[in-house]
py3Dmol code that shows the C-alpha trace and the ligand (Angstrom):
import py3Dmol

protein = """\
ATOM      1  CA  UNK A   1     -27.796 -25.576  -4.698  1.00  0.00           C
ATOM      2  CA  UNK A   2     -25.697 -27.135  -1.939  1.00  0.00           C
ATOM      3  CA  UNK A   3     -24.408 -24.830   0.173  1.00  0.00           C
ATOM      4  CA  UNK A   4     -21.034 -26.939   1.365  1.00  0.00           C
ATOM      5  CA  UNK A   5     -18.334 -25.692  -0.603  1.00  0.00           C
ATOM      6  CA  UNK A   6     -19.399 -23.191  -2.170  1.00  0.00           C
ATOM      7  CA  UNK A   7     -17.904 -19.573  -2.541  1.00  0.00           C
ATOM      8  CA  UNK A   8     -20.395 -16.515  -1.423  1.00  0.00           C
ATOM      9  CA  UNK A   9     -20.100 -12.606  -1.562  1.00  0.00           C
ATOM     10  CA  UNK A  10     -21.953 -10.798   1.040  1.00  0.00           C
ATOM     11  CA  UNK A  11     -22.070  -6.994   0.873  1.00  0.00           C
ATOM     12  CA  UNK A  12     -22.643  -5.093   4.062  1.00  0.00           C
ATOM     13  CA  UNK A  13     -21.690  -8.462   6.245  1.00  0.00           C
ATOM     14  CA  UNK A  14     -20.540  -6.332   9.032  1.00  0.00           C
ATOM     15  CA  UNK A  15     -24.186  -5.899  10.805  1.00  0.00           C
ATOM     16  CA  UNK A  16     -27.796  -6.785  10.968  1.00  0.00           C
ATOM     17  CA  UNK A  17     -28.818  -8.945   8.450  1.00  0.00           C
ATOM     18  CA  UNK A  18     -25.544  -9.097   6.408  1.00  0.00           C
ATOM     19  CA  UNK A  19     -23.863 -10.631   9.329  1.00  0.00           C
ATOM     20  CA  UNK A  20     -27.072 -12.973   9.955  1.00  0.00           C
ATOM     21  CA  UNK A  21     -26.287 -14.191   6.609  1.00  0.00           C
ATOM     22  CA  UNK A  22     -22.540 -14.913   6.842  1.00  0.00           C
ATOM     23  CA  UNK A  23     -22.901 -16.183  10.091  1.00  0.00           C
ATOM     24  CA  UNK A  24     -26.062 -18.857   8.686  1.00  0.00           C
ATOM     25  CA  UNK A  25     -23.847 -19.364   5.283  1.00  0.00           C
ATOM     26  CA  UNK A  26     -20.127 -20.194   7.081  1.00  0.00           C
ATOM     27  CA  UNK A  27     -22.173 -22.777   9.290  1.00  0.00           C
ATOM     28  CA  UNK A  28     -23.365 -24.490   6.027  1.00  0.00           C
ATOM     29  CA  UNK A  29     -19.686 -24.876   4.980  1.00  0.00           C
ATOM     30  CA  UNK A  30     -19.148 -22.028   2.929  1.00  0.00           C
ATOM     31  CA  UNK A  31     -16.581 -19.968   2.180  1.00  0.00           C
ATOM     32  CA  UNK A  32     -17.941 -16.700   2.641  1.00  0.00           C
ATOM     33  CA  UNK A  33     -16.036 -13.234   2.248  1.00  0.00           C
ATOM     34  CA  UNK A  34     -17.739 -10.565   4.160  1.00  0.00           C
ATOM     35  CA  UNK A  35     -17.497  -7.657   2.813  1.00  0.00           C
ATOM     36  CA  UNK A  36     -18.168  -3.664   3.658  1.00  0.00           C
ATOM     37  CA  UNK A  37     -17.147  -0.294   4.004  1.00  0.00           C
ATOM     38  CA  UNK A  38     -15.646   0.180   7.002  1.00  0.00           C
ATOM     39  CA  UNK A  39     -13.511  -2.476   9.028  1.00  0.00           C
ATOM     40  CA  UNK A  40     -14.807  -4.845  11.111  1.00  0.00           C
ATOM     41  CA  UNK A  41     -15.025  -4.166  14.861  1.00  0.00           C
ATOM     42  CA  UNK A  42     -12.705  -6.043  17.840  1.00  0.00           C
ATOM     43  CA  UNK A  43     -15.825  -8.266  19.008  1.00  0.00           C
ATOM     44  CA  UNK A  44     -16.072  -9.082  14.725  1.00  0.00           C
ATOM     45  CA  UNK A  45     -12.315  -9.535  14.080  1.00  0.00           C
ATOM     46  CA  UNK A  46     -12.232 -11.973  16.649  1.00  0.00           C
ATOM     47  CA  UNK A  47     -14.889 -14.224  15.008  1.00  0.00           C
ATOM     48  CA  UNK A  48     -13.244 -14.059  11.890  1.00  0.00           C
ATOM     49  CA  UNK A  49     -10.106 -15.151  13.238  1.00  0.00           C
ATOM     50  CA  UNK A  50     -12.083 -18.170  15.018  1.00  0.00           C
ATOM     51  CA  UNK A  51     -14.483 -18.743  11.789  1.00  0.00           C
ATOM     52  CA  UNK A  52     -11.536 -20.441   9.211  1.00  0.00           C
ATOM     53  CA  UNK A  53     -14.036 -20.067   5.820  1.00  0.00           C
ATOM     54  CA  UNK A  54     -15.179 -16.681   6.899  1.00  0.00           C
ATOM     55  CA  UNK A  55     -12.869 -13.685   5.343  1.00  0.00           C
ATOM     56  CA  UNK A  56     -13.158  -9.918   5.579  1.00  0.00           C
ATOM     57  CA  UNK A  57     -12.562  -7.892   2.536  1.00  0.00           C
ATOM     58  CA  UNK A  58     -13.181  -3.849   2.798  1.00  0.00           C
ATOM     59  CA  UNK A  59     -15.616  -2.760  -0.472  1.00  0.00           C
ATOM     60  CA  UNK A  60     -17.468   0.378  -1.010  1.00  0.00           C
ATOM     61  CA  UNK A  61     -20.437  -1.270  -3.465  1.00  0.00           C
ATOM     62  CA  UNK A  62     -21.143   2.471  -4.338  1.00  0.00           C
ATOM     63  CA  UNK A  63     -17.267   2.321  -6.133  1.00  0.00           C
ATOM     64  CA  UNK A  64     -17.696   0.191  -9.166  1.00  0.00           C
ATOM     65  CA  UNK A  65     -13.284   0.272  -9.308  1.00  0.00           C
ATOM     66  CA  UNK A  66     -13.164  -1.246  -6.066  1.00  0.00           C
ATOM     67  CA  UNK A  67     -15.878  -3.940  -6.091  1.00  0.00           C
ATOM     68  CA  UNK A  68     -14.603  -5.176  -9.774  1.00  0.00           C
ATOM     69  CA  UNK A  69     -10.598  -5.301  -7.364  1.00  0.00           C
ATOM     70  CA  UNK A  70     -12.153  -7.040  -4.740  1.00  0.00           C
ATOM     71  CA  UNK A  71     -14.165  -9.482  -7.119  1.00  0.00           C
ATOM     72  CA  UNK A  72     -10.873  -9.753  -8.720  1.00  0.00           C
ATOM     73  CA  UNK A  73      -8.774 -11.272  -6.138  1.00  0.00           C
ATOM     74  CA  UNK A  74     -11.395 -13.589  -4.691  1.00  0.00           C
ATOM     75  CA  UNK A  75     -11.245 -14.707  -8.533  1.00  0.00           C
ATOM     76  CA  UNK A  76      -7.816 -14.930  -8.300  1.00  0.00           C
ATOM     77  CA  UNK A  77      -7.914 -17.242  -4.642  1.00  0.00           C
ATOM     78  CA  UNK A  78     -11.170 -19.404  -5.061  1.00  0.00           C
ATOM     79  CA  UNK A  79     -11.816 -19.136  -9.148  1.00  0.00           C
ATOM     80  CA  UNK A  80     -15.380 -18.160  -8.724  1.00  0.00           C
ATOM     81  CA  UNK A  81     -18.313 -17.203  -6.922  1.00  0.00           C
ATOM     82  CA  UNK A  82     -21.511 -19.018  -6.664  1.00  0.00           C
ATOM     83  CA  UNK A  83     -23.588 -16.762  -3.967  1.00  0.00           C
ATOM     84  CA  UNK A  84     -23.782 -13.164  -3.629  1.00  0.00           C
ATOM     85  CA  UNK A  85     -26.044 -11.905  -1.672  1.00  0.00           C
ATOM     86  CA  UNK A  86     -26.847  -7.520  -1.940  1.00  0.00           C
ATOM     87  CA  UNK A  87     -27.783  -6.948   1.041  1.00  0.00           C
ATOM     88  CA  UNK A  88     -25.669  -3.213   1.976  1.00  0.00           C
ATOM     89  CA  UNK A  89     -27.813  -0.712   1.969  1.00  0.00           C
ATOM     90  CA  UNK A  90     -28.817   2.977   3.767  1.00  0.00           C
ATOM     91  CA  UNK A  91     -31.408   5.230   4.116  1.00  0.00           C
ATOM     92  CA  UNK A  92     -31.524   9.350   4.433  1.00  0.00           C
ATOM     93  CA  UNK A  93     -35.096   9.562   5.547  1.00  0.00           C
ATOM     94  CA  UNK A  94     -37.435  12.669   4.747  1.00  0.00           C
ATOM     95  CA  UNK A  95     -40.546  14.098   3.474  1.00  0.00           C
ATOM     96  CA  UNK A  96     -40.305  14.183  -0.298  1.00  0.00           C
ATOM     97  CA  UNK A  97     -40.725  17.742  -0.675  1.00  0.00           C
ATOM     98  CA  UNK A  98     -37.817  18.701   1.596  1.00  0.00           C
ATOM     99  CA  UNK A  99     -35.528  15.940   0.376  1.00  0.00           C
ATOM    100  CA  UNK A 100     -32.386  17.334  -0.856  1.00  0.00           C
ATOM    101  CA  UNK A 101     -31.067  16.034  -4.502  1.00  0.00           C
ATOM    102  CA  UNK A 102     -27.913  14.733  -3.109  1.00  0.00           C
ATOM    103  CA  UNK A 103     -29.654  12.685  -0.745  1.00  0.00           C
ATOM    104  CA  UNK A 104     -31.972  11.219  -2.961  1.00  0.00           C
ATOM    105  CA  UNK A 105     -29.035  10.723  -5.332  1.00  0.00           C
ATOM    106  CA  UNK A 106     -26.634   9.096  -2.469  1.00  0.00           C
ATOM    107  CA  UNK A 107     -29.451   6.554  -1.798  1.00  0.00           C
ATOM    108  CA  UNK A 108     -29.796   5.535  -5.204  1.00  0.00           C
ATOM    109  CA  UNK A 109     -26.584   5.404  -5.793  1.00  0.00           C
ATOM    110  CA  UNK A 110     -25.377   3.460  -3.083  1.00  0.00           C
ATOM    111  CA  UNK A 111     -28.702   0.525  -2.875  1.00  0.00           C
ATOM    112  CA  UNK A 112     -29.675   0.313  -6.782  1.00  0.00           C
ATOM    113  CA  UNK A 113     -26.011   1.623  -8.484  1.00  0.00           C
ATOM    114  CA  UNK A 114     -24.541  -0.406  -5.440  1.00  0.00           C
ATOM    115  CA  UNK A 115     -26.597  -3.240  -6.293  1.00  0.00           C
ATOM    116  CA  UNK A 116     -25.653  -3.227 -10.014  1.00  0.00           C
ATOM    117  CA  UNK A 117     -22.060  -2.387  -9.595  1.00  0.00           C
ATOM    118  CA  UNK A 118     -21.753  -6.463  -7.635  1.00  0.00           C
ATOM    119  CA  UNK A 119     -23.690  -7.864  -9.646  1.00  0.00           C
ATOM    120  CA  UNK A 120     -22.006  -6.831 -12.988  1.00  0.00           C
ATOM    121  CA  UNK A 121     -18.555  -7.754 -11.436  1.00  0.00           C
ATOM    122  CA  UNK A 122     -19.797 -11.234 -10.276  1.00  0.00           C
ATOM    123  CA  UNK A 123     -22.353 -12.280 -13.126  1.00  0.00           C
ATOM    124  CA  UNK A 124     -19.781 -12.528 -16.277  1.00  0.00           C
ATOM    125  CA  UNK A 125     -18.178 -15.672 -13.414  1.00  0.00           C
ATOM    126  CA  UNK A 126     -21.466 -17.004 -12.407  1.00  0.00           C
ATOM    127  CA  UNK A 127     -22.481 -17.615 -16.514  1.00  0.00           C
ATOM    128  CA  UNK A 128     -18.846 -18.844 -17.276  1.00  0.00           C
ATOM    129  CA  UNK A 129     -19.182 -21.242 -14.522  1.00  0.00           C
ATOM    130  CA  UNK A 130     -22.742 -22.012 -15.687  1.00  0.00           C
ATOM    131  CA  UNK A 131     -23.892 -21.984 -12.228  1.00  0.00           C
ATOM    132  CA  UNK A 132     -25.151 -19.234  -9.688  1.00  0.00           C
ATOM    133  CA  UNK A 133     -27.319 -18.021  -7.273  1.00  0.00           C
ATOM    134  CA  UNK A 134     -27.729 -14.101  -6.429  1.00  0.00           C
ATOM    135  CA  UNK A 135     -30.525 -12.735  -3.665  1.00  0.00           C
ATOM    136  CA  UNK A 136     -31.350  -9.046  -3.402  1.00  0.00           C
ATOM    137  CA  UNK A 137     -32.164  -7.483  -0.641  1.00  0.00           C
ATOM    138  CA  UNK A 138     -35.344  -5.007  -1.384  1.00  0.00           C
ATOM    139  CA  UNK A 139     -37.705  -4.023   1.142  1.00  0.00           C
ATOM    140  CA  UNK A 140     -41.319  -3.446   1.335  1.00  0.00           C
ATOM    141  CA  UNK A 141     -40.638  -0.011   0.813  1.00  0.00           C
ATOM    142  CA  UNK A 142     -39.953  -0.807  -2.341  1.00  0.00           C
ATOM    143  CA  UNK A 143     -43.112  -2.855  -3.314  1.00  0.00           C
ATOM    144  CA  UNK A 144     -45.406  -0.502  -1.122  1.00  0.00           C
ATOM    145  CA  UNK A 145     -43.783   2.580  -0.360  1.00  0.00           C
ATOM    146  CA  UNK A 146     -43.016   4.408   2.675  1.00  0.00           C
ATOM    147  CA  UNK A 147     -43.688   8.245   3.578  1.00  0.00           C
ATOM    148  CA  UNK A 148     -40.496  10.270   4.346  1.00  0.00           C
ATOM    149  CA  UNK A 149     -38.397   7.367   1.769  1.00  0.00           C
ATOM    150  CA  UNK A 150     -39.137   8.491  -1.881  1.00  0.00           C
ATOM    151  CA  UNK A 151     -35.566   7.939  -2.203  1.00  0.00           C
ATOM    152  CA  UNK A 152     -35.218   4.241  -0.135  1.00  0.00           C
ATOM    153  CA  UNK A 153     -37.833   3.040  -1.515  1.00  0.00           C
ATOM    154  CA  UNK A 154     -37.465   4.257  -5.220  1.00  0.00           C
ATOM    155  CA  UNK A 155     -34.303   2.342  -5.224  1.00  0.00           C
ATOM    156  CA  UNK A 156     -35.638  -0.933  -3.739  1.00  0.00           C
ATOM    157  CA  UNK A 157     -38.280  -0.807  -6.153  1.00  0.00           C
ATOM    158  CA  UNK A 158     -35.282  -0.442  -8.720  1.00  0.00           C
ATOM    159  CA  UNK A 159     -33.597  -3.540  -6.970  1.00  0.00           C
ATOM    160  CA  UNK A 160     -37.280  -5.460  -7.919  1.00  0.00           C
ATOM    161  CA  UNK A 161     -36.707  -4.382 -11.721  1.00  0.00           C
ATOM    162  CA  UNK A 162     -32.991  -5.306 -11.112  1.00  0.00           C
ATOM    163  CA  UNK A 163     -33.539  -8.609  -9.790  1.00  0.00           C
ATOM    164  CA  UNK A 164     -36.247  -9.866 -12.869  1.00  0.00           C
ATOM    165  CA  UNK A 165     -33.832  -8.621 -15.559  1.00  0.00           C
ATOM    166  CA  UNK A 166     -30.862 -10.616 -14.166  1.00  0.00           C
ATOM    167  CA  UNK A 167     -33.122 -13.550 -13.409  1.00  0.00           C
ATOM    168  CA  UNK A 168     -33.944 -13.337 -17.195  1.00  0.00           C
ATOM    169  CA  UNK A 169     -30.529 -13.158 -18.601  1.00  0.00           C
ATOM    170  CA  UNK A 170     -29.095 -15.197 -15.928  1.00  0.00           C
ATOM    171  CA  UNK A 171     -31.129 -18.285 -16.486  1.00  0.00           C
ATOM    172  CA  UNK A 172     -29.919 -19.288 -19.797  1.00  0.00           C
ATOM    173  CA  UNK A 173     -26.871 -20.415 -18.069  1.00  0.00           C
ATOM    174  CA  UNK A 174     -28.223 -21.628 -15.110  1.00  0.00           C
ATOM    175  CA  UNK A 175     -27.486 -18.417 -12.627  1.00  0.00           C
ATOM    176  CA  UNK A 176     -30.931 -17.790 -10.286  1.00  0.00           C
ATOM    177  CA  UNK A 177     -31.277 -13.969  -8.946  1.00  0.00           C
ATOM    178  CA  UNK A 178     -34.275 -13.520  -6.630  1.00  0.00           C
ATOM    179  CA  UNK A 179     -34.916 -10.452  -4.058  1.00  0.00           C
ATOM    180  CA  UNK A 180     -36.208 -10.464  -0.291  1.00  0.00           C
ATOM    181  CA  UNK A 181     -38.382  -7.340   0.649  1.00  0.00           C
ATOM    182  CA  UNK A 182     -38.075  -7.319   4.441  1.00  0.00           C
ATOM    183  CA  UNK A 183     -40.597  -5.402   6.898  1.00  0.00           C
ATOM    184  CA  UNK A 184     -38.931  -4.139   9.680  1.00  0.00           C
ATOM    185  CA  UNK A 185     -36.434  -6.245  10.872  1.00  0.00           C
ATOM    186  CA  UNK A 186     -34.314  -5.299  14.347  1.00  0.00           C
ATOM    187  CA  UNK A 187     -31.046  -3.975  13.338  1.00  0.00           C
ATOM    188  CA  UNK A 188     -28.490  -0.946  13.650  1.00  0.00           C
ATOM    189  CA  UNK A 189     -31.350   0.824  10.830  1.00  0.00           C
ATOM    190  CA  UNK A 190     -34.242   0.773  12.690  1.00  0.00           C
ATOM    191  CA  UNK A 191     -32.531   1.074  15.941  1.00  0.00           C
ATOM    192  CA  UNK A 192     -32.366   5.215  14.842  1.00  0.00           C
ATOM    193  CA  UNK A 193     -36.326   5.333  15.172  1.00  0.00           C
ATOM    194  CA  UNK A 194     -37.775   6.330  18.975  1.00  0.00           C
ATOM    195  CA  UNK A 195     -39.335   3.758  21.164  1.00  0.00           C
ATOM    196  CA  UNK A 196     -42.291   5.730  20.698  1.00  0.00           C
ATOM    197  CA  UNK A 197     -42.435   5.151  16.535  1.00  0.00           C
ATOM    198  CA  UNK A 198     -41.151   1.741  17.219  1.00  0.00           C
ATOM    199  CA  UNK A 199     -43.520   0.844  19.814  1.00  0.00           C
ATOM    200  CA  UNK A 200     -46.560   2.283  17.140  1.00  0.00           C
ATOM    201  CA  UNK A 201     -45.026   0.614  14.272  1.00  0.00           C
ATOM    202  CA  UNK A 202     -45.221  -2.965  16.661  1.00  0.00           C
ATOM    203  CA  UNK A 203     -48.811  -2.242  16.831  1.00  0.00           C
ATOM    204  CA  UNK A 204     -49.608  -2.178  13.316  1.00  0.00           C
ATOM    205  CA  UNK A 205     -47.638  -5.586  12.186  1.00  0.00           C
ATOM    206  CA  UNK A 206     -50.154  -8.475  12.708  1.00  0.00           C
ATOM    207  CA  UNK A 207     -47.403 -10.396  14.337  1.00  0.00           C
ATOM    208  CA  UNK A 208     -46.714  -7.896  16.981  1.00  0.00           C
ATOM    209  CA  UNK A 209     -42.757  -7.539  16.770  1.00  0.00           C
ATOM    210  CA  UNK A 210     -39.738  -6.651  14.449  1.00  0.00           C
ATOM    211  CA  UNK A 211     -38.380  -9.265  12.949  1.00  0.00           C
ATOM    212  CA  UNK A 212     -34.899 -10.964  13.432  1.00  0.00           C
ATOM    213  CA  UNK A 213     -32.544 -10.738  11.050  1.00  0.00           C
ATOM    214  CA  UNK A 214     -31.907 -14.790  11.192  1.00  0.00           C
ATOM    215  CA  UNK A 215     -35.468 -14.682   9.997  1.00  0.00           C
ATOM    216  CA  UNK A 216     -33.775 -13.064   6.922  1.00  0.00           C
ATOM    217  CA  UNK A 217     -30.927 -14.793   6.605  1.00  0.00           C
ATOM    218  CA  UNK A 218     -32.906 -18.020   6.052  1.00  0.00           C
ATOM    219  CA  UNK A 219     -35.398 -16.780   2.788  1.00  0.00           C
ATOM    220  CA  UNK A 220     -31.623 -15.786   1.556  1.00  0.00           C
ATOM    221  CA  UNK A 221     -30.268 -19.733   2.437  1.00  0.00           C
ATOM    222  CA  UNK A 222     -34.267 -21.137   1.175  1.00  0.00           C
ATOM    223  CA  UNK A 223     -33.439 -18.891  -1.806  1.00  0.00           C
ATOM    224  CA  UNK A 224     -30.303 -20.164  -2.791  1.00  0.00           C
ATOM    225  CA  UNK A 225     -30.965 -23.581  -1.878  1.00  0.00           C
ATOM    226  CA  UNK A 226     -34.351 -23.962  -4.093  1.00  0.00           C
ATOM    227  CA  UNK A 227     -33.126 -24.345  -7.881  1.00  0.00           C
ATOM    228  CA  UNK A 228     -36.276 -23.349  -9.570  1.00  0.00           C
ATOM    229  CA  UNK A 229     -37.121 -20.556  -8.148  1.00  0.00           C
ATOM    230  CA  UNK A 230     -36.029 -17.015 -10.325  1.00  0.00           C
ATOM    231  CA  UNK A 231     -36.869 -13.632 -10.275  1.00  0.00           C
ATOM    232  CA  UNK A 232     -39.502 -13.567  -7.405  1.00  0.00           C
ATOM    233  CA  UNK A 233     -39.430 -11.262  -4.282  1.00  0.00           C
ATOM    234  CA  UNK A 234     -40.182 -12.768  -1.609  1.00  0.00           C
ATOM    235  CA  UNK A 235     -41.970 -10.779   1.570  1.00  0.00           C
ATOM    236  CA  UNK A 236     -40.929 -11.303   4.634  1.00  0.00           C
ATOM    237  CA  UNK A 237     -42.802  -8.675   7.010  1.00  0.00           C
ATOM    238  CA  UNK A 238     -44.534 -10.500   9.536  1.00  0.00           C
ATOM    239  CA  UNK A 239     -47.727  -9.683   8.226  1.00  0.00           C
ATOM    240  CA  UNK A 240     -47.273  -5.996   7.784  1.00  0.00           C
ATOM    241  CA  UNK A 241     -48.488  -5.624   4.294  1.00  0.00           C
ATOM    242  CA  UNK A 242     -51.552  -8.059   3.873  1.00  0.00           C
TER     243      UNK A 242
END
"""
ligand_1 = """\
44
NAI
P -27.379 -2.043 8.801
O -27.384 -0.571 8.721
O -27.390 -2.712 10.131
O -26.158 -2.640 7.960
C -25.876 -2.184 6.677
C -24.563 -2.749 6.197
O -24.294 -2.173 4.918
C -23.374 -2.388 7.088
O -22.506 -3.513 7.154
C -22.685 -1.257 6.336
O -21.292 -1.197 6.571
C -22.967 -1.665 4.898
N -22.866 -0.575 3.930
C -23.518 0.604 3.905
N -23.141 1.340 2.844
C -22.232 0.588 2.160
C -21.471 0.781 0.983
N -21.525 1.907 0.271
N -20.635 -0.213 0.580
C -20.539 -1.361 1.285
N -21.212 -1.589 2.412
C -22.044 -0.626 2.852
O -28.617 -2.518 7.909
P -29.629 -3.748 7.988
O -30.827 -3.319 8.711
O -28.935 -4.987 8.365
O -30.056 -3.805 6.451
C -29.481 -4.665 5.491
C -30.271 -4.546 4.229
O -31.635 -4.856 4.479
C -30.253 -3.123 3.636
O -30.205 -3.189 2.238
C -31.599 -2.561 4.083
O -32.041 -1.558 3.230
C -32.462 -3.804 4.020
N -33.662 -3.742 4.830
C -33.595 -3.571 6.187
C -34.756 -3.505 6.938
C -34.749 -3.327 8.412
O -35.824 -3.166 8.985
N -33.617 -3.364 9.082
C -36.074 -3.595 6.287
C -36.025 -3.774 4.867
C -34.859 -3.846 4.174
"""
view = py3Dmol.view(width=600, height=400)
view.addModel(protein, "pdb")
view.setStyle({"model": 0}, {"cartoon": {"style": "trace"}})
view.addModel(ligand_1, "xyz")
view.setStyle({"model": 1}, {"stick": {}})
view.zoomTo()
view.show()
């Protein structure tokens, strides 16, 4: 798919990798409308202002009501969407047997109910339109597991299952879905860990360093851009899990 004027969704395109991928996306020519739960900051606002095919639009993915409004009105302005990229996400790390319910719950709900809530609203378009390309983001928590992240990584493994069932409906009119499990990838997430577990966690990735988030943000343009690939997750890990 040609990325010039086309219409993407971006969830969590405020930080890290989201905003990797509007940034790579608007420089492609498309219109993308960055999306997330809480408003952009100054420094942000002010390359929104400066970026003309790059629009905000506030959207808890966790709140089916206001992802189907916001899916709505872009609807409404640009008739359709052929990119979405799920890429919000959060974690509530912690040994499985003293994870609380809720927090396994709020996890869930927000990756994997998050996940399904966009891609619901933005599918019906995609097959009307007979054209579409969706990328996931999973992790390699999801494919591998993670101690302390039964509930992370239970719902990127969901977002695996996810991804292969719309990739199976989606096809027969021509809408792709694939997912990107990431390793550990430099951003607001991983900044929470100590220099100490970072610095050990370096050690043990064959390619001696985080990753960038630009290094995500092109599998996500590779993955829209290649029209016969579906339903694959691509790792992107720097070695981590050979
Ligand atoms: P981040 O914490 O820097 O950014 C997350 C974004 O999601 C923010 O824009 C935030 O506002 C948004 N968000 C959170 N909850 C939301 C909700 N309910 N509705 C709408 N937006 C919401 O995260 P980062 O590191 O850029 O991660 C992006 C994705 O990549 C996540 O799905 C994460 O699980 C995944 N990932 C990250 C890795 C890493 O090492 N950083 C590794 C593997 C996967």
């Amino acid at each position: 798919m040609d990325l010039n004027q086309k219409v993407a969704l971006v969830t969590g395109g405020t930080r890290g990798i989201g905003l990797a991928t509007v940034r790579l996306l608007a420089e492609q020519g498309t219109k993308v409308y960055m999306t997330a739960r809480s408003q952009p900051s100054e420094d942000l606002q002010a390359y929104i202002d400066n970026t003309s095919n790059v629009v905000f639009a506030s959207m808890d993915i966790a709140d089916a009501d206001s992802v189907q409004q916001v899916v709505n009105q872009i609807i409404e302005t640009d008739t359709a969407i052929d990119i979405l990229v799920n890429n919000a996400g959060i974690t509530k790390d912690m040994l499985l047997t003293r994870m609380k319910l809720e927090d396994f719950e709020q996890v869930v709900n927000v990756n994997l109910v998050g996940t399904f809530n966009v891609t619901k609203a933005v599918l019906k378009g995609m097959q009307k339109k007979r054209q579409g390309a969706i990328v996931n983001i999973s992790s390699i928590s999801g494919t591998n597991g993670n101690a302390g992240q039964a509930n992370y990584s239970a719902s990127k493994a969901g977002i695996i299952g996810l991804t292969k069932t719309t990739a199976r409906e989606g096809i027969r009119r021509n809408v792709r879905c694939n997912a990107i499990a990431p390793g550990m990838i430099e951003t607001d997430m991983t900044d929470k860990l100590s220099d100490k577990i970072k610095t050990s966690i370096e050690e043990s990735i064959p390619a001696h360093r985080f990753g960038k988030p630009e290094e995500i943000a092109q599998t996500v343009q590779f993955l829209i851009e290649n029209e016969f690939i579906t339903g694959q997750t691509i790792v992107v890990d720097g070695g981590m899990t050979i």
